[in-house]
Backbone as JSON Lines, residues from 0, in Angstrom:
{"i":0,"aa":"X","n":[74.19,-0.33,-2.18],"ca":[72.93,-0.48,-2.9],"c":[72.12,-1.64,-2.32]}
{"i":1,"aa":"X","n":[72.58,-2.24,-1.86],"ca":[71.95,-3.78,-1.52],"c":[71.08,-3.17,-0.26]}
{"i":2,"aa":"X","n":[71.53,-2.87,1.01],"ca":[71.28,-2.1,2.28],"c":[70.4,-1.42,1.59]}
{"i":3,"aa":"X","n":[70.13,-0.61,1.04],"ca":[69.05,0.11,0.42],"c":[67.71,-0.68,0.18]}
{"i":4,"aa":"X","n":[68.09,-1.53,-0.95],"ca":[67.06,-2.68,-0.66],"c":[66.47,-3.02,0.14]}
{"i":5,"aa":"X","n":[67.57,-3.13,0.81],"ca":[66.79,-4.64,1.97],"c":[66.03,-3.89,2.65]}
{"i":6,"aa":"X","n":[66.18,-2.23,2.89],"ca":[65.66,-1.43,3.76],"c":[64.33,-1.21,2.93]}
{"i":7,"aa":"X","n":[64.02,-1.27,2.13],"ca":[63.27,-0.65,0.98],"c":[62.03,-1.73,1.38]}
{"i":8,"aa":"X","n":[62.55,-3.11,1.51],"ca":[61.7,-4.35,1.58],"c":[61.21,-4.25,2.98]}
{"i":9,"aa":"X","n":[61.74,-3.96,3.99],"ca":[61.41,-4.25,5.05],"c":[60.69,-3.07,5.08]}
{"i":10,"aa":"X","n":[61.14,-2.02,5.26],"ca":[60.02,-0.89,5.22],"c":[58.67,-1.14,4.58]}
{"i":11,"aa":"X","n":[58.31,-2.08,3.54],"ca":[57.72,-2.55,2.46],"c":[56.49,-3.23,3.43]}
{"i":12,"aa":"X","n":[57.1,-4.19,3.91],"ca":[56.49,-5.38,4.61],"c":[56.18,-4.88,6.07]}
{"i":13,"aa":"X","n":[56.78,-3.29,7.03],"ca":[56.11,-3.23,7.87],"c":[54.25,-2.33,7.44]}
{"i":14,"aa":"X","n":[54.97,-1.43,6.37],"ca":[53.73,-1.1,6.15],"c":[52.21,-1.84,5.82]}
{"i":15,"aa":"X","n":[53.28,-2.78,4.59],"ca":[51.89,-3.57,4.71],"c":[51.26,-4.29,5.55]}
{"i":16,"aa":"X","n":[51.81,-4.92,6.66],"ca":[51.51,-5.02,7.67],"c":[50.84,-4.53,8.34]}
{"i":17,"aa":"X","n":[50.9,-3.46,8.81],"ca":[50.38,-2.31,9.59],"c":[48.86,-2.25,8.78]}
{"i":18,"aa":"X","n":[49.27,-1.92,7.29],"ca":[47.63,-1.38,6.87],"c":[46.56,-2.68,6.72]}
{"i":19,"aa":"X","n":[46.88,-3.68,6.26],"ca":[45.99,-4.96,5.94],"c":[46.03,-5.85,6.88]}
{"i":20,"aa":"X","n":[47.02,-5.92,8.12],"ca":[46.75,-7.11,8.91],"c":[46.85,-6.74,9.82]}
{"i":21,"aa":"X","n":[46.69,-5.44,10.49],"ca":[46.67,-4.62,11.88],"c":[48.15,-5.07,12.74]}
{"i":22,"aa":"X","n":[49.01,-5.31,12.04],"ca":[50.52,-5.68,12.98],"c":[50.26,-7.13,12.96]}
{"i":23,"aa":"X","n":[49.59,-7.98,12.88],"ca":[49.6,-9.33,12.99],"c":[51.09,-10.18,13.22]}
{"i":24,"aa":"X","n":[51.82,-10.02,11.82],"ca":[53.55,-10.56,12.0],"c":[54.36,-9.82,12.78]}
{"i":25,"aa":"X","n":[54.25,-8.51,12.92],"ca":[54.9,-7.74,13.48],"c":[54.79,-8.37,14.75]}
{"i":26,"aa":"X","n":[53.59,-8.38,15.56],"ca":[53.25,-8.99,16.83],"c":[53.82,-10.25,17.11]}
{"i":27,"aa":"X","n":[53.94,-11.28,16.0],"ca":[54.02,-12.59,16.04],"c":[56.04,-12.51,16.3]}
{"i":28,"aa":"X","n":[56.53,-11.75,15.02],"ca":[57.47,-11.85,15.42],"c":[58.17,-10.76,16.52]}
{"i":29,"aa":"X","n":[57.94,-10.06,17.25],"ca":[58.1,-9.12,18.24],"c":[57.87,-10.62,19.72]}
{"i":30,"aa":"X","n":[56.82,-11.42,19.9],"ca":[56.56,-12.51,20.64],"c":[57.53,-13.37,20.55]}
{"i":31,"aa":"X","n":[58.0,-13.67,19.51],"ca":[59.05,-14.82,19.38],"c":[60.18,-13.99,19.47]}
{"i":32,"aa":"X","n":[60.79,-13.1,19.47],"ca":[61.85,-12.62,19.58],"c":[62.05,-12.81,21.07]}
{"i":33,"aa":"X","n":[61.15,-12.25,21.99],"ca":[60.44,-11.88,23.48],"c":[61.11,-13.58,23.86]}
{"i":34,"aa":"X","n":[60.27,-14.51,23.31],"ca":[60.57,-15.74,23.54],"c":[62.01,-16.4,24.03]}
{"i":35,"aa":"X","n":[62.9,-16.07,22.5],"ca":[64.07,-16.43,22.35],"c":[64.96,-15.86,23.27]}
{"i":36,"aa":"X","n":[65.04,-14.48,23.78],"ca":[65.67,-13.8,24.5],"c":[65.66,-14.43,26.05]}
{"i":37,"aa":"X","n":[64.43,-14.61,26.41],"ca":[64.36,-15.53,27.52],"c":[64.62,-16.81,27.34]}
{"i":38,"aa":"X","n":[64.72,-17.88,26.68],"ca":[65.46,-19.04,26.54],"c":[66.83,-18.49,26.76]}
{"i":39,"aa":"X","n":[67.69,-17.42,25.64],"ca":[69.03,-17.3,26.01],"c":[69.32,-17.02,27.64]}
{"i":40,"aa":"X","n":[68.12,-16.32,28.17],"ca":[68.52,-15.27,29.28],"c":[69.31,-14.02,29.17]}
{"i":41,"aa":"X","n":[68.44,-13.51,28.27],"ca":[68.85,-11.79,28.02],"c":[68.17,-11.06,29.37]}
């Protein structure tokens, strides 16, 4: 039940995303992920 949730929320937060801030966080965090991976050297 929890996994459900959390899926429920995140699904939640890409949409809203998508409709009111054109991807804005999505972008931001998709960049910093990008970031981190190259510090590790992925």
């Amino acid at each position: 039940m929890r996994y459900v949730i959390a899926v429920c929320i995140v699904t939640g937060f890409l949409i809203w995303d998508g409709a009111y801030n054109n991807g804005h966080y999505l972008d931001m965090l998709v960049r910093e992920l990008r970031n981190l991976a190259r510090l590790v050297g992925i």
